[in-house]
C-alpha positions, 0 to 999 in steps of 0.5 A: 150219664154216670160215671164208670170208674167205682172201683178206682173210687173205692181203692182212693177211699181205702188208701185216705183210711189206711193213712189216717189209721198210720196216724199222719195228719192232713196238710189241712189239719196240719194248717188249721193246727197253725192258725190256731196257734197264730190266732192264739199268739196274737190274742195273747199278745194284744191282752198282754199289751192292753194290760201294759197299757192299763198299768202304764195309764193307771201310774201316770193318772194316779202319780202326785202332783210334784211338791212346789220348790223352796225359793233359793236364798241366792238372789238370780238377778 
């Protein structure tokens, strides 16, 4: 059996195409333009910290051992 409302299908279709020609977004457009945003955050976030990460690594790796102290003419005992 196929369905009888066509005419009430084409006016739905007119109405989506009248809203995209006003320039409005879809709710799903508009969530899928925040996730991105989000998912770019959060990259920028994790390289920016793994970058911290490697400076923090590379200035404790790399620092001179500390010179050794001059005994102390005073006598401690």
């Amino acid at each position: 059996m196929g369905r009888k409302r066509r005419a009430e299908d084409a006016e739905d279709q007119v109405t989506k195409d009248e809203a995209a020609e006003d320039g409005r977004r879809s709710g799903r457009g508009r969530k899928l333009a925040v996730l991105l945003a989000l998912a770019g955050v959060a990259t920028w976030l994790v390289r920016r910290n793994q970058r911290k990460a490697e400076i923090d690594e590379g200035i404790w790796h790399e620092a001179p051992a500390p010179a050794p102290t001059q005994p102390s003419a005073v006598p401690t005992s």
